[in-house]
C-alpha positions in Angstrom: -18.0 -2.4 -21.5 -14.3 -4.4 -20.7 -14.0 -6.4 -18.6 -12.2 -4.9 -16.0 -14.9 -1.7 -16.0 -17.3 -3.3 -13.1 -14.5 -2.7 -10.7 -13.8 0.9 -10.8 -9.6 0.5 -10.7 -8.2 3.3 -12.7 -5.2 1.4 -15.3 -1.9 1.2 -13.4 2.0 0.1 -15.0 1.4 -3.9 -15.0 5.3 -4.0 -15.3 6.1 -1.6 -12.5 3.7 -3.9 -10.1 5.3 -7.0 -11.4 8.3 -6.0 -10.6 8.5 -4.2 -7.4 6.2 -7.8 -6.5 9.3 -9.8 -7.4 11.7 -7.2 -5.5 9.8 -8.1 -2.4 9.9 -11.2 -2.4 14.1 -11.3 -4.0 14.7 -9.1 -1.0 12.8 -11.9 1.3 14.9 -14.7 0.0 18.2 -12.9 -1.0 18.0 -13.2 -4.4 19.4 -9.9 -6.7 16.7 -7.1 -7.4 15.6 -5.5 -10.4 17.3 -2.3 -10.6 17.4 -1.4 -14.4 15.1 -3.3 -16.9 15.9 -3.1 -20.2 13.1 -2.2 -23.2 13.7 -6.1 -24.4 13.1 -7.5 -21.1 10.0 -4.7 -20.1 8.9 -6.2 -23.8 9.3 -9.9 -22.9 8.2 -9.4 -19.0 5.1 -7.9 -20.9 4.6 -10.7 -22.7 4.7 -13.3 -20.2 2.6 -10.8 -18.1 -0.3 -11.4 -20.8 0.0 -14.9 -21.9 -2.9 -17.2 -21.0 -4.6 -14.7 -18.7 -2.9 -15.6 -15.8 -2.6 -12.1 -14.3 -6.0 -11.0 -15.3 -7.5 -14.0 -13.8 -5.2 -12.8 -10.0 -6.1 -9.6 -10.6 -10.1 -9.9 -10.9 -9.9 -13.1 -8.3 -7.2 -13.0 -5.9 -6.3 -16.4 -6.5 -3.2 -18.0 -7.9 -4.4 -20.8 -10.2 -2.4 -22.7 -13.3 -1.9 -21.6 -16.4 -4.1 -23.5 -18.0 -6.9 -22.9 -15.5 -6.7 -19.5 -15.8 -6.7 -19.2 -19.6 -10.2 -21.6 -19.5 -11.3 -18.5 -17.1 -9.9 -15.9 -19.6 -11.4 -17.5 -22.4 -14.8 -17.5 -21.2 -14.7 -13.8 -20.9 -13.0 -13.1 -24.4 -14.7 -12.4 -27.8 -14.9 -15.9 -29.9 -11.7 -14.7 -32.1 -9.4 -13.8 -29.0 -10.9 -16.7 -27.0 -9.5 -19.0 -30.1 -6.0 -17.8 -30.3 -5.5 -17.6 -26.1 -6.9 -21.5 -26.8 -4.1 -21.8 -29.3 -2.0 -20.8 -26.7 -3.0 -23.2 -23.7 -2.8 -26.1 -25.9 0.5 -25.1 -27.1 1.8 -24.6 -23.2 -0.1 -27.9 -22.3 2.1 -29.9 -25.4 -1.1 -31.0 -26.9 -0.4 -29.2 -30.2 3.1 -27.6 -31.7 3.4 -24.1 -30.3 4.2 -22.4 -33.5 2.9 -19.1 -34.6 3.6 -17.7 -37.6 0.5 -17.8 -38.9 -0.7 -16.2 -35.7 1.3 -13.8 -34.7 -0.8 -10.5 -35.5 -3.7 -12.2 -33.9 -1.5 -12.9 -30.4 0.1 -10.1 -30.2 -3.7 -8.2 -30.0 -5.2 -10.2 -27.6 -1.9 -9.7 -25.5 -2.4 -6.1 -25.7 -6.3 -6.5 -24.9 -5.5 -8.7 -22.1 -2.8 -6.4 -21.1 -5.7 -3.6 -20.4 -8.0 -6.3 -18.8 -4.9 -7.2 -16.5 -4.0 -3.1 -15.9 -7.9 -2.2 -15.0 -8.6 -5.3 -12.9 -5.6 -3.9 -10.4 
């Protein structure tokens, strides 16, 4: 069972909700919309989308909380492997260790990608 199958949400585009989100609120404060988004930025918005389980942690909660905060919650609910790497990642976002990953790449890019399903199903 994932995470996100308690809630009975069927998987929606994570980038499409991001950014029709951030249309509402450029529109609010006169700031230019999204009209076209390249596949490098869809790839990077991704990306940021997944990192430290920020957006799984608003999507199963409803709250907004810090980075760091919500990768603690994200790690709690992760296998030990994935919950070491998103760790990796905190500490490297808090400046407590040096944020290099080249010797982790193939192990963050899967638990973006598994976060990235959380994040879709929990919506």
């Amino acid at each position: 069972m994932s995470p996100g199958d308690d809630l009975g949400f069927h998987p929606v585009d994570e980038i499409s909700e991001a950014v029709a989100a951030f249309n509402v609120a450029a529109s609010e404060s006169g700031w230019p919309q999204i009209r076209v988004l390249s596949k490098a930025r869809r790839s990077a918005l991704k990306a940021r989308l997944a990192e430290c389980g920020g957006l799984w942690h608003t999507a199963r909660t409803g709250k907004f909380f810090t980075k760091d905060t919500a990768a603690t919650w994200a790690m709690r609910r992760l296998p030990d492997p994935d919950a070491m790497t998103l760790d990796h990642a905190r500490g490297a976002y808090l400046g407590e260790l040096a944020d290099d990953w080249q010797s982790r790449a193939g192990a963050a890019r899967q638990v973006a990608g598994r976060m990235a399903e959380y994040v879709s199903r929990s919506l």
